[in-house]
C-alpha positions in Angstrom: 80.8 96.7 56.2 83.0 95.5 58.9 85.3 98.6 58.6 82.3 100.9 58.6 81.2 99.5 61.7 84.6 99.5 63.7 85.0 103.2 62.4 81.3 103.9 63.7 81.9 102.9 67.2 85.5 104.3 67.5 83.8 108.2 66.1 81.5 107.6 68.6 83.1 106.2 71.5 85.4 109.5 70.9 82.3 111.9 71.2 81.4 110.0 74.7 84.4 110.7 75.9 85.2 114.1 74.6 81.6 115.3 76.4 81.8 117.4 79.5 80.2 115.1 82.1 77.5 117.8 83.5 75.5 115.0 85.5 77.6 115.2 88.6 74.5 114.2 91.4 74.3 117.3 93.6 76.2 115.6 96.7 79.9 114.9 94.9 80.5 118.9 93.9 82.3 119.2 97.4 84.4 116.2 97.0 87.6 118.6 97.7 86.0 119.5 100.5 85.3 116.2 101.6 88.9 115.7 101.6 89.9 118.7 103.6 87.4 117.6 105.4 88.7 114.3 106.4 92.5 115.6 106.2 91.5 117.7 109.4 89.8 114.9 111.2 92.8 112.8 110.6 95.1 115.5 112.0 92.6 116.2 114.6 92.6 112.5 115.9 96.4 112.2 115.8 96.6 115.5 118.2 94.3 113.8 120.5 96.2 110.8 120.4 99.4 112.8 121.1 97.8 114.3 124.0 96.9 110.9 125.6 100.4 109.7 124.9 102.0 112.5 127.1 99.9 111.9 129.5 100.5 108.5 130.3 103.4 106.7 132.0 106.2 105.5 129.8 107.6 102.3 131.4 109.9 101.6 128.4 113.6 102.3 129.0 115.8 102.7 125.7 118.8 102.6 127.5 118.5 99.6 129.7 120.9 96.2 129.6 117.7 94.0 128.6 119.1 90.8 128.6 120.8 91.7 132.2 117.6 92.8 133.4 115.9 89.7 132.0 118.5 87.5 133.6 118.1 89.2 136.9 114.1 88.5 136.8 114.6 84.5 136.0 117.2 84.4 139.1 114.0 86.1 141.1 111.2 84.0 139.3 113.2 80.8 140.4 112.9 82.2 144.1 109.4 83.7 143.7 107.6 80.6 141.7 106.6 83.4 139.2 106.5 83.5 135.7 107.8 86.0 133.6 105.7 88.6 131.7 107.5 90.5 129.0 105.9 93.5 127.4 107.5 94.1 124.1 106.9 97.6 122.6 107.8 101.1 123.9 107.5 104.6 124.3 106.4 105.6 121.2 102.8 103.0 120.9 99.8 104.4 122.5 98.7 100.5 122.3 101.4 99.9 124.8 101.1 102.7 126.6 97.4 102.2 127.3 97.4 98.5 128.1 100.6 99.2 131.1 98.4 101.9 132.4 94.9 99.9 132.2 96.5 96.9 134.1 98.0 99.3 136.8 94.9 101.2 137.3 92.7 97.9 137.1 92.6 96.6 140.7 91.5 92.9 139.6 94.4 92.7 137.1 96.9 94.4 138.8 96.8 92.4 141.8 96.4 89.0 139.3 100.1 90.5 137.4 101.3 91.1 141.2 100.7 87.6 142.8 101.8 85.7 139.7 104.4 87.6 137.2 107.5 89.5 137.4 107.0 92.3 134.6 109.6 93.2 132.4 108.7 95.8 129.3 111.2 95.0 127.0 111.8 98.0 124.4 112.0 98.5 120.6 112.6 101.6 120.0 114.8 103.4 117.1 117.2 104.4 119.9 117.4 100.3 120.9 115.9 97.6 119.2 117.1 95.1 121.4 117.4 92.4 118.5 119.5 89.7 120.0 117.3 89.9 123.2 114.3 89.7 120.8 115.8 87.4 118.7 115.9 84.7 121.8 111.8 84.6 121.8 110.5 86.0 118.6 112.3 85.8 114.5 112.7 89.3 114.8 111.9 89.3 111.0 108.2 88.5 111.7 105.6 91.2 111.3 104.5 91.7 115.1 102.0 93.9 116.5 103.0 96.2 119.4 102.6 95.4 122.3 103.0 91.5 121.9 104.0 89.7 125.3 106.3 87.0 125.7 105.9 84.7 129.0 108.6 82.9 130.3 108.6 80.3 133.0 110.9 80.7 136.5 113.3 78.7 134.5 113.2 81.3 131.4 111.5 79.0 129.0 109.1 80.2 126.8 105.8 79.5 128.1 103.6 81.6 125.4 103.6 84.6 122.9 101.1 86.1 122.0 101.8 88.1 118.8 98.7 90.0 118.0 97.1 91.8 121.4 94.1 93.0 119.2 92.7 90.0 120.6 92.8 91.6 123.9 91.4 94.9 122.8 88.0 96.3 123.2 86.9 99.5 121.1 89.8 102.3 122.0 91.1 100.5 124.8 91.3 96.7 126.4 88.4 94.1 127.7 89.1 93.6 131.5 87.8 89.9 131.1 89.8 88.9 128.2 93.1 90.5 129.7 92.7 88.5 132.8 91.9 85.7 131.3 95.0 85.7 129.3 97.0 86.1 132.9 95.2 83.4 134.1 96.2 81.2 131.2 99.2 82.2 131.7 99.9 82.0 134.9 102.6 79.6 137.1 100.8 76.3 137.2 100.7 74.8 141.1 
């Protein structure tokens, strides 16, 4: 009986599964097109972020002695009573892009960077990586989020990094009050 019943459901478990499904609800016949669908609106929001990214400045030099220009900066912060703000990302993140053009087109934040940081953007880039600059702030083997920012005191120590800037965001771009509140955390204490 026990054999009968095993060889019961196994013939019919076959028959369910050999049986053309024909109940398909009327809205998943297009799924291919669904998927062309959503292909094109990928590639269409990758052109329009390409187009944004030529547009804006790229403040990230590949080829420059970071750790001289660094050095330079803490010889002026010492003069200045700044601290040091330092960008990390480059050319190619439309994340960094967009947050070096909102702060220089943002009046309030601009003039806040201005009176209170030097501002370095220090580059990754396939071209230059800058690991033993990196490597003095960050463990370069950490997953970090372009752009992170690394504040240094007029002295050069580390002050603050922050490693995820999402926390800055706000929808496609940046929240004006959280990005000057993080300057004014940030900033040289009197």
């Amino acid at each position: 009986m026990k054999k009968l019943s095993i060889i019961a459901f196994l013939g019919l478990s076959i028959l369910a599964f050999s049986q053309e499904k024909t109940n398909t609800p009327e809205g998943r016949k297009q799924d291919n097109a669904l998927l062309v669908k959503a292909d094109q609106a990928e590639l269409d929001a990758k052109k329009k972020a390409a187009e944004e990214k030529a547009k804006l400045p790229k403040p990230y030099d590949p080829k420059a002695n970071a750790e001289a220009d660094i050095n330079k900066l803490v010889a002026q912060a010492k003069k200045e009573g700044k601290n040091i703000m330092i960008q990390a990302g480059g050319n190619w993140c439309i994340w960094c892009l967009r947050f070096n053009n909102f702060v220089q087109n943002t009046p309030e934040l601009k003039e806040t960077v201005d009176k209170n940081y030097l501002y370095y953007h220090l580059n990754y880039s396939p071209d230059n990586k800058n690991e033993k600059v990196f490597s003095k702030y960050v463990d370069i083997k950490e997953k970090l989020g372009y752009p992170f920012f690394i504040v240094l005191d007029k002295n050069g120590k580390i002050v603050h990094v922050l490693k995820d800037s999402s926390v800055l965001e706000e929808g496609k771009g940046y929240s004006k009050e959280k990005v000057q509140e993080f300057f004014n955390e940030w900033a040289p204490k009197s």
